[in-house]
DRENLODO-827277 format. One record per atom (N, C-alpha, C, CB): x, y, z; residue in one letter. Coordinates in steps of 0.05 Angstrom, whole numbers, padded with zeros to 5 digits, always signed. Glycine has a CB too. Example, Ala and Ser with C-alpha at 12.3 -4.5 7.8 and 13.67 -1.06 7.14 Angstrom:
+00264-00114+00156A
+00246-00090+00156A
+00264-00066+00156A
+00226-00089+00181A
+00257-00045+00142S
+00273-00021+00143S
+00258+00001+00157S
+00282-00012+00114S
//
This chain:
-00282-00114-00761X
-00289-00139-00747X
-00269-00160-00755X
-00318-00147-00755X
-00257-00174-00736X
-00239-00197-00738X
-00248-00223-00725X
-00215-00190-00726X
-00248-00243-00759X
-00257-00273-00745X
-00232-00288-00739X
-00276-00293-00765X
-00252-00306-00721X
-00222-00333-00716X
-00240-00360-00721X
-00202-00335-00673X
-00219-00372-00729X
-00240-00405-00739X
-00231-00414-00709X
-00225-00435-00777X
-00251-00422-00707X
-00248-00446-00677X
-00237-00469-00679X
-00274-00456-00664X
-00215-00468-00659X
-00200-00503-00665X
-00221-00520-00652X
-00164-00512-00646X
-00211-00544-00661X
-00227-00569-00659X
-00223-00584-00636X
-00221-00586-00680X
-00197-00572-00614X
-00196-00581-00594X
-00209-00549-00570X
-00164-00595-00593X
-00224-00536-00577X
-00239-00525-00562X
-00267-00527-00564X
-00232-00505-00561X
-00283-00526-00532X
-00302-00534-00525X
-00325-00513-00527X
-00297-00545-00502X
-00345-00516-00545X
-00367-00497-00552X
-00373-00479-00535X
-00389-00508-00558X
-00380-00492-00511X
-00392-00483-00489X
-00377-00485-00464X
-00417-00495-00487X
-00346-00479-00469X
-00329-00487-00451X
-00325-00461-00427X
-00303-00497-00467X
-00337-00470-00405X
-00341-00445-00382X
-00306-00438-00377X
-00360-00458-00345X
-00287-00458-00385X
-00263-00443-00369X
-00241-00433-00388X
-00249-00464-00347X
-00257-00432-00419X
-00235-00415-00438X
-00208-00435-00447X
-00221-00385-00419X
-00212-00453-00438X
-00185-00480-00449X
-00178-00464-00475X
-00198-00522-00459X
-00157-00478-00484X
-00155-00490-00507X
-00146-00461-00532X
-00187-00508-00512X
-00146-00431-00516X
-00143-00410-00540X
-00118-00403-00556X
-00150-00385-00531X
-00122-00410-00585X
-00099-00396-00593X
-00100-00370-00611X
-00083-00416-00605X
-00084-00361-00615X
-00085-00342-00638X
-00072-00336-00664X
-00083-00327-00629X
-00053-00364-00669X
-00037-00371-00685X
-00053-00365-00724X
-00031-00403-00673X
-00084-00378-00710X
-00094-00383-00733X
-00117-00364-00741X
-00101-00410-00733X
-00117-00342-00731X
-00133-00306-00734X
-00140-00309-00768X
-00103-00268-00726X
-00160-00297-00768X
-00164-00293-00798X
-00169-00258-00801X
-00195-00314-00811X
-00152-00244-00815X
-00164-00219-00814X
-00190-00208-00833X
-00142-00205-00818X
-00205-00207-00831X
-00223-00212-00862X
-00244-00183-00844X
-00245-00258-00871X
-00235-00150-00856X
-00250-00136-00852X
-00262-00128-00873X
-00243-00123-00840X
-00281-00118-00873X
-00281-00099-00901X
-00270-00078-00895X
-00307-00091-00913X
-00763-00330-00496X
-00760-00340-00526X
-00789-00353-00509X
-00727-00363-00542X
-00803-00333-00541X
-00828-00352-00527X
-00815-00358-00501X
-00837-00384-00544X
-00831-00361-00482X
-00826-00371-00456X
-00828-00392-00455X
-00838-00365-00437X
-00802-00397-00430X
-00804-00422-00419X
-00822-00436-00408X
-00791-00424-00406X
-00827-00449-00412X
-00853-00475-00402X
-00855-00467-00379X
-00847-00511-00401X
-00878-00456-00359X
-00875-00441-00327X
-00871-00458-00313X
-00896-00425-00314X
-00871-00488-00313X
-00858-00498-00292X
-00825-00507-00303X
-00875-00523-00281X
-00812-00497-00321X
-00789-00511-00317X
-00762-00477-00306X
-00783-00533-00355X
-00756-00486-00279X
-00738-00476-00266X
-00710-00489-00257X
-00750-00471-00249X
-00700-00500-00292X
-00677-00518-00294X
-00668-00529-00266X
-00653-00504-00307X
-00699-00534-00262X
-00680-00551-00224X
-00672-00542-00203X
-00654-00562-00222X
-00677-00514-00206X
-00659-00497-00189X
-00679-00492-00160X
-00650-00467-00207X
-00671-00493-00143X
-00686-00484-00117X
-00689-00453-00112X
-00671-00495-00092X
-00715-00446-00102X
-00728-00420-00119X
-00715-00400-00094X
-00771-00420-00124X
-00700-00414-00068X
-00686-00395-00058X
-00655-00378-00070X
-00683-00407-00037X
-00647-00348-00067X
-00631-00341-00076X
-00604-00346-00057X
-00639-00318-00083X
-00577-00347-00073X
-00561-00360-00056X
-00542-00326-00054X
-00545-00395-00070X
-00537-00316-00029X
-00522-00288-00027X
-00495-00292-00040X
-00517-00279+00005X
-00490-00262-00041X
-00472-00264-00072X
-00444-00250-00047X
-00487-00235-00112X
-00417-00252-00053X
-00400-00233-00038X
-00407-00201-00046X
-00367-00240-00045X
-00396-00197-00027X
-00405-00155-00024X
-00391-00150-00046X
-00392-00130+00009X
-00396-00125-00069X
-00378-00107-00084X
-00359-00101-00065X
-00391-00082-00095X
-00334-00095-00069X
-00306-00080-00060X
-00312-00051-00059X
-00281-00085-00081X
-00309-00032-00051X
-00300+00001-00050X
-00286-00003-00076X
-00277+00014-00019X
-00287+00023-00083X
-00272+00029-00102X
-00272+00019-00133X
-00253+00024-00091X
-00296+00006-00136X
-00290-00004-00168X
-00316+00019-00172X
-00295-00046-00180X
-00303+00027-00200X
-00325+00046-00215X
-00339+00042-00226X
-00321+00059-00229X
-00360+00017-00223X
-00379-00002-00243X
-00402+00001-00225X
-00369-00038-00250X
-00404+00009-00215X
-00429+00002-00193X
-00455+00023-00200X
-00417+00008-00158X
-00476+00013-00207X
-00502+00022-00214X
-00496+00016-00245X
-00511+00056-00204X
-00480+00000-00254X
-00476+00003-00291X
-00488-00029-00302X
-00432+00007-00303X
-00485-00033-00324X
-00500-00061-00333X
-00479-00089-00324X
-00506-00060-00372X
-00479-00100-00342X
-00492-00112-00366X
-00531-00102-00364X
-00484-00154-00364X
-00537-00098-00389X
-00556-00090-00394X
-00579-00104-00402X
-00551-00076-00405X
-00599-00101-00395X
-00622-00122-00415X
-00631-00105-00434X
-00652-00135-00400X
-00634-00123-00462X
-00643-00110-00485X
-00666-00102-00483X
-00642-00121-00506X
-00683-00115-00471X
-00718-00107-00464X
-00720-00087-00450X
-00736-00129-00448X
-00696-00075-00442X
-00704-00062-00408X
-00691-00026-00434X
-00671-00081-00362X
-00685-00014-00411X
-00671+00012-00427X
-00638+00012-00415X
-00691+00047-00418X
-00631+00031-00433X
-00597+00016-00430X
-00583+00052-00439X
-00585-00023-00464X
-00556+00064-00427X
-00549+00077-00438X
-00539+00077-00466X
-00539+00081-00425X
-00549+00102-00482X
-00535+00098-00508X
-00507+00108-00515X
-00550+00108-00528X
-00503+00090-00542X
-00474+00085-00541X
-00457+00071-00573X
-00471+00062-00515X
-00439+00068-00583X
-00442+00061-00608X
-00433+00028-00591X
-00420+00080-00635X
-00449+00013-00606X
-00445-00015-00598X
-00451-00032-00619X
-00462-00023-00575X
-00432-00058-00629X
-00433-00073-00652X
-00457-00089-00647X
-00408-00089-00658X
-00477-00104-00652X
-00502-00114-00654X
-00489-00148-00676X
-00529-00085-00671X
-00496-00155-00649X
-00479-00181-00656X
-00515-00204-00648X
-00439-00186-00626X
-00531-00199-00642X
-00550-00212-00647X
-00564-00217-00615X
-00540-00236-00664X
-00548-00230-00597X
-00556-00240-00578X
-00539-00214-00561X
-00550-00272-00575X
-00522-00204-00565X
-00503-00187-00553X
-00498-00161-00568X
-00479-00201-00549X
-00493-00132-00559X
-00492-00112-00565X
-00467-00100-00543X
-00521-00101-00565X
-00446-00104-00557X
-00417-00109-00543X
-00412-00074-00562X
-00393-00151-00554X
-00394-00053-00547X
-00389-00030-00535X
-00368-00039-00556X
-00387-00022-00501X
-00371-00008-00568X
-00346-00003-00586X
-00323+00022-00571X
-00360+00011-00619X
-00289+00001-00561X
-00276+00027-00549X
-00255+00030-00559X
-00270+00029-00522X
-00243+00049-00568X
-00208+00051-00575X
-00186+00033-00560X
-00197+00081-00569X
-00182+00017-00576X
-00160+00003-00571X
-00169-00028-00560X
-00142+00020-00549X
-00191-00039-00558X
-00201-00060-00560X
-00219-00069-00587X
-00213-00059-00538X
-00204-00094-00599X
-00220-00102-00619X
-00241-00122-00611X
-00204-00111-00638X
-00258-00124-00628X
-00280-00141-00623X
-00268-00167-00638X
-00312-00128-00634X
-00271-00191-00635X
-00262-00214-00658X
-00288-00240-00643X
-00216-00227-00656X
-00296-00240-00675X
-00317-00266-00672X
-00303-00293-00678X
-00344-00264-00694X
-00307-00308-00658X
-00296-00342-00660X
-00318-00360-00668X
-00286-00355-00629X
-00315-00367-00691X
-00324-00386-00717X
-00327-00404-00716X
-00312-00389-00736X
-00340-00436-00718X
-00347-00463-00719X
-00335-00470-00746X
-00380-00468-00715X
-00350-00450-00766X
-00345-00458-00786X
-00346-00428-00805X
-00365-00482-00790X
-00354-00431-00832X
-00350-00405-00844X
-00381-00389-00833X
-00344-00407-00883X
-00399-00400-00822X
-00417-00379-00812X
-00443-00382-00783X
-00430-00374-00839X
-00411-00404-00769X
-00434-00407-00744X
-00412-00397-00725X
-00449-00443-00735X
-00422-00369-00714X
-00406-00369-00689X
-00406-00371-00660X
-00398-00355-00689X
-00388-00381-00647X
-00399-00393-00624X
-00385-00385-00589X
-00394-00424-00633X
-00364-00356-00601X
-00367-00339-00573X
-00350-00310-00578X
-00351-00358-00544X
-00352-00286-00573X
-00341-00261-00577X
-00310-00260-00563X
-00362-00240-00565X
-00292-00254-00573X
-00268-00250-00568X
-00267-00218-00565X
-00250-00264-00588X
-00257-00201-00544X
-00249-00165-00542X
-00223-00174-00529X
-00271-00137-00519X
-00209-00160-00556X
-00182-00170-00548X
-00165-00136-00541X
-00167-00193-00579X
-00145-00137-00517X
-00132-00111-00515X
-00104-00111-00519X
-00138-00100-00491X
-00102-00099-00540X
-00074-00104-00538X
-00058-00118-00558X
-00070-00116-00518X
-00037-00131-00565X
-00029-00149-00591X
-00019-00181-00574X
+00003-00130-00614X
-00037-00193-00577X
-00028-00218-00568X
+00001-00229-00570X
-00043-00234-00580X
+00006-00218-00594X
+00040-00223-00599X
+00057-00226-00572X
+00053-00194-00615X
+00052-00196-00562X
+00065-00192-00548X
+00055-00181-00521X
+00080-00179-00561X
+00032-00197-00508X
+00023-00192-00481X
+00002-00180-00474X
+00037-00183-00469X
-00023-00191-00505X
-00049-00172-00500X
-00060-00192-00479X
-00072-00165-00530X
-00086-00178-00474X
-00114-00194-00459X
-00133-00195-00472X
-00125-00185-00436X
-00154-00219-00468X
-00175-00225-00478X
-00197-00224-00457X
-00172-00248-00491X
-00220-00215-00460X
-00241-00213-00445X
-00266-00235-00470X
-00248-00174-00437X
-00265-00259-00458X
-00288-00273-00478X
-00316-00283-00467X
-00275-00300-00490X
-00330-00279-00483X
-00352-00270-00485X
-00376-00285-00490X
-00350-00255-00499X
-00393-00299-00471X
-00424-00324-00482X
-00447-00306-00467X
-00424-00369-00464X
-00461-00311-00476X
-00494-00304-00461X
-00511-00336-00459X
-00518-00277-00489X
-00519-00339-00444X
-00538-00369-00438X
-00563-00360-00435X
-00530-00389-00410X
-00583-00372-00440X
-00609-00371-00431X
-00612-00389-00406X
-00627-00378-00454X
-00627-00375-00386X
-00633-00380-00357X
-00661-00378-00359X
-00620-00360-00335X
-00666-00401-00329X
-00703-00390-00322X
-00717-00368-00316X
-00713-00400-00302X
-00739-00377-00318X
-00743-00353-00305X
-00751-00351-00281X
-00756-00341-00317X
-00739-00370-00258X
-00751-00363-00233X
-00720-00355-00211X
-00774-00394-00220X
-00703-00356-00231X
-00669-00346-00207X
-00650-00351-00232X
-00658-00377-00168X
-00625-00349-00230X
-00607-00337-00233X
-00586-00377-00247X
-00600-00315-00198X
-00565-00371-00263X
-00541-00395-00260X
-00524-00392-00249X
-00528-00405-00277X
-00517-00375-00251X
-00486-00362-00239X
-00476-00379-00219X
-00487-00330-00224X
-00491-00375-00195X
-00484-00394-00171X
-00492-00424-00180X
-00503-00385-00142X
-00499-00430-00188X
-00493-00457-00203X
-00467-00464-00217X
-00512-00460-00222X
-00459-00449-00243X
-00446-00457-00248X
-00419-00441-00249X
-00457-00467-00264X
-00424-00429-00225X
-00395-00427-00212X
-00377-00444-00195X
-00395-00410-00198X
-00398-00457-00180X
-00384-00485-00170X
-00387-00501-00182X
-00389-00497-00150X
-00403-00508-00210X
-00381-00533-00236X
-00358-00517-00245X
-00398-00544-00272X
-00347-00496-00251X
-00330-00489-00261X
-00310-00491-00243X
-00335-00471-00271X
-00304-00490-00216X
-00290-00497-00193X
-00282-00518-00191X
-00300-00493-00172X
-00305-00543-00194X
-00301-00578-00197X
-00289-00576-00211X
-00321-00600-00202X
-00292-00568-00241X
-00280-00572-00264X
-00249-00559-00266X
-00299-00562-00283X
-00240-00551-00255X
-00212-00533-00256X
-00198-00553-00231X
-00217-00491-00247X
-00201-00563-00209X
-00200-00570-00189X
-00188-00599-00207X
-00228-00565-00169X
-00205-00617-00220X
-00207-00633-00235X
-00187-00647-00251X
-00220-00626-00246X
-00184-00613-00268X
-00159-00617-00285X
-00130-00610-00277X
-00164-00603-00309X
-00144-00604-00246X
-00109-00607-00236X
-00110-00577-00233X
-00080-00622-00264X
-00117-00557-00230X
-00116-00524-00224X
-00129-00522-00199X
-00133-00503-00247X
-00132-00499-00196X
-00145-00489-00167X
-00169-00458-00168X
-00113-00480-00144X
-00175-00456-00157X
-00195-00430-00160X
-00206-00421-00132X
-00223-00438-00178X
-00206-00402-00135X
-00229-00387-00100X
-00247-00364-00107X
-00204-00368-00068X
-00269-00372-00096X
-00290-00344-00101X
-00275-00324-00079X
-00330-00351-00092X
-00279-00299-00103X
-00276-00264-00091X
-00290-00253-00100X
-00254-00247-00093X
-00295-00226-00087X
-00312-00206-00085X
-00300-00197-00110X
-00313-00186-00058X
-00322-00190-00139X
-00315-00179-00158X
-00320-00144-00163X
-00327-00196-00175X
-00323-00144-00184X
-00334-00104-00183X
-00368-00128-00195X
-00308-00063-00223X
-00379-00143-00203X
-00401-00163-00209X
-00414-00173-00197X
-00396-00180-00218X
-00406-00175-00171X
-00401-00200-00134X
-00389-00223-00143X
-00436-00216-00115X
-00397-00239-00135X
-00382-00269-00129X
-00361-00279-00161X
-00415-00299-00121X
-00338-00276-00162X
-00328-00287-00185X
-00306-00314-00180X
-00313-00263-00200X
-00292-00324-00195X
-00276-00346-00187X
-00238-00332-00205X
-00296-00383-00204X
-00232-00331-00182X
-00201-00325-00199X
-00189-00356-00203X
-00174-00303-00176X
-00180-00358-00217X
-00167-00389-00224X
-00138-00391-00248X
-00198-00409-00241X
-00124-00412-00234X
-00108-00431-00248X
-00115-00447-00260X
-00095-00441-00238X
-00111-00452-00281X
-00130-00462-00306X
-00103-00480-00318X
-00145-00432-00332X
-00107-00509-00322X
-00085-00530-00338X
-00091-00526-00367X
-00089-00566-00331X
-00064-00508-00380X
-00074-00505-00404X
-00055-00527-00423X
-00073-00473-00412X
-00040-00539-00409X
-00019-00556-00425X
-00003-00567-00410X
-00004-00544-00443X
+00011-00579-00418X
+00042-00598-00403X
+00072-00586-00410X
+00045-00635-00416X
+00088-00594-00393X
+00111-00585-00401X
+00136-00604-00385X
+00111-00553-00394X
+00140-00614-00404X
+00167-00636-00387X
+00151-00654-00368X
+00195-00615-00363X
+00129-00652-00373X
+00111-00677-00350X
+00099-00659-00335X
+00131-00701-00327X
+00094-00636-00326X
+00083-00619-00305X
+00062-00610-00317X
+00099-00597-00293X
+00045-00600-00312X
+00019-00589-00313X
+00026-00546-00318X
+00000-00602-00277X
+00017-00539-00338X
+00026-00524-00343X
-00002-00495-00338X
+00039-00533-00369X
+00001-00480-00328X
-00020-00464-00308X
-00017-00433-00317X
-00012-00468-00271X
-00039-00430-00324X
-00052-00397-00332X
-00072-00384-00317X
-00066-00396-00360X
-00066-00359-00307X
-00096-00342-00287X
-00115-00335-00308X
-00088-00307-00267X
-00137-00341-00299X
-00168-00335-00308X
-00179-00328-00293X
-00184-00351-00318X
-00199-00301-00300X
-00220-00286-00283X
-00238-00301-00293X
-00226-00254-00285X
-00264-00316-00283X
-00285-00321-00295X
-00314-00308-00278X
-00284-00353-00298X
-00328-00283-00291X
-00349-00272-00289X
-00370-00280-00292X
-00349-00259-00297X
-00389-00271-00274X
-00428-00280-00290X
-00437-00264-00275X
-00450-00316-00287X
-00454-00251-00294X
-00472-00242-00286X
-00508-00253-00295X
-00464-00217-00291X
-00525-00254-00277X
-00544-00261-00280X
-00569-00234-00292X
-00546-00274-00255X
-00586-00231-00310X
-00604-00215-00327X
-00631-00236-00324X
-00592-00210-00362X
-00648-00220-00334X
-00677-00231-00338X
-00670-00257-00358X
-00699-00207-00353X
-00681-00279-00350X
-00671-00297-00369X
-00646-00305-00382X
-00682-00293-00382X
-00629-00298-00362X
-00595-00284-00382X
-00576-00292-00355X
-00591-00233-00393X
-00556-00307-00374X
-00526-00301-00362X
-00514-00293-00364X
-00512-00309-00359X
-00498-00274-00369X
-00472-00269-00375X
-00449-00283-00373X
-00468-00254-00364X
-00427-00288-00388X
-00405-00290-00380X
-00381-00284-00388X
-00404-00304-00376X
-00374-00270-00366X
-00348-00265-00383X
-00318-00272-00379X
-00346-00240-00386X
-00299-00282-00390X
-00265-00292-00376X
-00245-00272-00384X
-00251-00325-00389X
-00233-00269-00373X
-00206-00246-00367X
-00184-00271-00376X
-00201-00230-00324X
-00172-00267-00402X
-00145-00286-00399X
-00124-00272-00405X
-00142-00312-00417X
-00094-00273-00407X
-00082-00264-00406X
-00061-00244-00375X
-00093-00258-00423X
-00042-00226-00384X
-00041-00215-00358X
-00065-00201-00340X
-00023-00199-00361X
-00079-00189-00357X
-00101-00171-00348X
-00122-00191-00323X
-00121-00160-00380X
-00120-00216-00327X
-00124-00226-00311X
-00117-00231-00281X
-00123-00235-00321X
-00093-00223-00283X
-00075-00220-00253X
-00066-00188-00248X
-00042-00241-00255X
-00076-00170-00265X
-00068-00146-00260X
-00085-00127-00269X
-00044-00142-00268X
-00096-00114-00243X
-00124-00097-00242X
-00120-00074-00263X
-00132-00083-00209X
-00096-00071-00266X
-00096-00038-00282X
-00099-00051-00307X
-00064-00013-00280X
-00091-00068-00321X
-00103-00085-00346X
-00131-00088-00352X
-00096-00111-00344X
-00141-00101-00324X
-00166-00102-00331X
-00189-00082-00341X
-00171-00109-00315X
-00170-00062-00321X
-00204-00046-00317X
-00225-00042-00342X
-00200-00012-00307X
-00199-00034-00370X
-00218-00026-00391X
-00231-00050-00404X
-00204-00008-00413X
-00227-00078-00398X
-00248-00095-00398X
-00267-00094-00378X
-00240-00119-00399X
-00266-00095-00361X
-00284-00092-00339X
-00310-00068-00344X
-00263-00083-00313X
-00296-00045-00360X
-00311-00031-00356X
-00321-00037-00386X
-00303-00005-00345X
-00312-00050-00408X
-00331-00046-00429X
-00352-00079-00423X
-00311-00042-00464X
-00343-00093-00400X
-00368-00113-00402X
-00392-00099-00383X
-00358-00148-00390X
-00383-00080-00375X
-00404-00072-00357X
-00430-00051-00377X
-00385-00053-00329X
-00419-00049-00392X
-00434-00034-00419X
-00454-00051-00440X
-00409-00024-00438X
-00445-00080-00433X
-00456-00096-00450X
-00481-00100-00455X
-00449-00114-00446X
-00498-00103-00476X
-00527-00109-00470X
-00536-00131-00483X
-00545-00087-00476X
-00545-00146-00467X
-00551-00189-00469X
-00589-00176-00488X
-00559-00220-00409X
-00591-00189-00505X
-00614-00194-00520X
-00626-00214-00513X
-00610-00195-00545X
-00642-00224-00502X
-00657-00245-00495X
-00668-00259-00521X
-00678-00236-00476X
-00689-00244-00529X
-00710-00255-00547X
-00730-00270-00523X
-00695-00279-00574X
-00750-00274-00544X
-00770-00287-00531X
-00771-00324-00545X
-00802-00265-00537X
-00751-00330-00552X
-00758-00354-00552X
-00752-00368-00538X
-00756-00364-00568X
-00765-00395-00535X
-00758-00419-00513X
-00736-00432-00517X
-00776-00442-00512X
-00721-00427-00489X
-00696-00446-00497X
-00691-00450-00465X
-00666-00431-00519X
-00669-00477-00470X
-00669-00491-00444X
-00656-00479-00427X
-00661-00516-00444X
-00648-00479-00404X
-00626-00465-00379X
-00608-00469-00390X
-00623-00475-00349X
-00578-00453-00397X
-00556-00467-00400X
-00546-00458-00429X
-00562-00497-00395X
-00576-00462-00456X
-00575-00455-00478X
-00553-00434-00479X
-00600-00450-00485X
-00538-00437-00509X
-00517-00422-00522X
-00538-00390-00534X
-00501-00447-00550X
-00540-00370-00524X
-00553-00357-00538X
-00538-00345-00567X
-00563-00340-00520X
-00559-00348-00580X
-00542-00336-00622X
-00518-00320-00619X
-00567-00307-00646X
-00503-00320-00623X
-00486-00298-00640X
-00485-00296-00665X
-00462-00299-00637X
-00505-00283-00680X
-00500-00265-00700X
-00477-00249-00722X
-00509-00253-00690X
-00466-00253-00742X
-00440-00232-00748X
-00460-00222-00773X
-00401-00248-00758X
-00460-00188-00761X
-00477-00169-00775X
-00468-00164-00805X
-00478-00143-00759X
-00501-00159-00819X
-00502-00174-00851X
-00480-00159-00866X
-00534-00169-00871X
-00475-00136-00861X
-00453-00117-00881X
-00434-00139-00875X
-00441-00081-00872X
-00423-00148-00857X
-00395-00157-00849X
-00397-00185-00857X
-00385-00153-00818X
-00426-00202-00860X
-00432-00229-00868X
-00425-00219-00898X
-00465-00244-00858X
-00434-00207-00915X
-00427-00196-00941X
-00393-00201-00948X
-00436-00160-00940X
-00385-00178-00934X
-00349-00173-00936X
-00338-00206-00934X
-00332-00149-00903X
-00346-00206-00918X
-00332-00237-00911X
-00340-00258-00939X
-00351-00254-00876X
-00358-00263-00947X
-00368-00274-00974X
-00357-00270-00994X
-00388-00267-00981X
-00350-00239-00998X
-00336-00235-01019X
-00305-00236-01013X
-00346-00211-01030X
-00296-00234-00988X
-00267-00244-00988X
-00262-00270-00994X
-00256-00242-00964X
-00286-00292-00988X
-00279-00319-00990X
-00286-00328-01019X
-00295-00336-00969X
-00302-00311-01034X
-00300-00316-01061X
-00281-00307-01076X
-00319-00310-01070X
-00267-00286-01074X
-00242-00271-01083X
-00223-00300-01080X
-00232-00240-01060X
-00213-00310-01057X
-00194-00325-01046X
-00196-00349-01065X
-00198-00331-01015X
-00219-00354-01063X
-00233-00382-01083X
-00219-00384-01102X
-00263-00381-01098X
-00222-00346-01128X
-00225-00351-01148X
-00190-00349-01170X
-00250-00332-01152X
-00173-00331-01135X
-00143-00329-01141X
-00125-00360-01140X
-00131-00308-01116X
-00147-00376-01124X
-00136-00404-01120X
-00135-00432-01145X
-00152-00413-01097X
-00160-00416-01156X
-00165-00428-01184X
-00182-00453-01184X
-00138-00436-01197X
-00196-00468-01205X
-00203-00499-01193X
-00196-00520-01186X
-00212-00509-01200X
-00204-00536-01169X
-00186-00558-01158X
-00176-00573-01181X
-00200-00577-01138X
-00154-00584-01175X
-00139-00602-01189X
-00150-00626-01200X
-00121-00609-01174X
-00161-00629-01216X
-00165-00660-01228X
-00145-00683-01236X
-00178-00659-01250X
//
């Protein structure tokens, strides 16, 4: 398992992936229900999604509900999420601090030199429809906004947003990266997931993200939480352990502070 401390100029709950670096990697391995009338506002009609494409191999597969039954599989148990263990994709948890984390990184490849990232939130939703179509068109305003562009297409998911995303400046210009941004909607559950990197603009990259988010299984829980809510991510106790004792090791080679 690989953490990353979260910079301070990225956004907790940021739908369009701003702001990633990987400069600063740390390698350190070893609900109740919602109130029945609150339907975060949403109008209880469903809004049609674009058709699946021919040809993608995901079709009848998850994201999964934990309540429901799910194919088995070796999968890391990350609390809110039960994210698919595959050769050649690492899992890396992104960090607040030394033990709040706040979204799953599956990274393919060596960033060094031209991996992809497939990253990773679960939200709690109502329970009378779906966010997705909601907040696929804020994420559109919002890209649109900062000066990028986006268009819904038919995903192997349905409706996704491919986008140009302002990730910086350069000589005064606005400096532009492709992002896939996914959702899928679950019982009480969003999914989401972003494609950055090339794999984003190039299907044969993707697929083996594609196909390990389609494996995924969203944990609800039964407690109350609002539409929108960040659902837990968890970093499982053996690896909360390792990590403890790396940071006490580090402590104790560093010596005590200076008086």
């Amino acid at each position: 398992m690989v953490f990353r401390r979260f910079r301070r100029d990225e956004q907790e709950a940021d739908w369009l992936g701003r702001g990633y670096r990987t400069s600063d990697e740390l390698d350190h391995y070893p609900d109740q229900d919602e109130p029945e009338d609150d339907d975060g506002g949403l109008d209880e009609d469903d809004s049609d999604h674009a058709p699946e494409p021919a040809g993608w191999d995901v079709t009848g597969s998850g994201p999964w509900d934990g309540a429901g039954s799910y194919p088995p599989g070796q999968r890391v148990d990350l609390g809110s999420l039960l994210v698919p263990v595959r050769d050649g994709l690492d899992v890396r948890i992104v960090l607040a601090d030394a033990a709040t984390p706040v979204w799953v990184d599956v990274v393919s490849g060596d960033m060094l030199s031209g991996g992809s990232i497939l990253q990773l939130q679960a939200f709690a939703a109502p329970k009378t429809r779906g966010l997705w179509d909601e907040r696929r068109q804020e994420v559109a305003e919002e890209v649109a906004a900062a000066g990028g562009h986006s268009e819904e297409v038919a995903g192997p998911y349905g409706t996704e947003l491919q986008a140009m995303v302002v990730v910086g400046t350069a000589g005064g210009q606005p400096q532009l990266e492709p992002r896939r941004i996914m959702g899928v909607d679950g019982p009480r559950w969003l999914l989401r997931g972003i494609i950055m990197g090339p794999a984003a603009s190039r299907p044969e990259l993707a697929r083996p993200l594609e196909q390990l988010f389609a494996d995924i299984v969203v944990v609800r829980g039964d407690h109350a939480a609002p539409p929108g809510e960040l659902l837990p991510i968890q970093i499982p106790e053996d690896t909360r352990r390792a990590l403890a004792e790396t940071m006490e090791q580090a402590q104790q080679q560093a010596g005590p502070p200076f008086q």
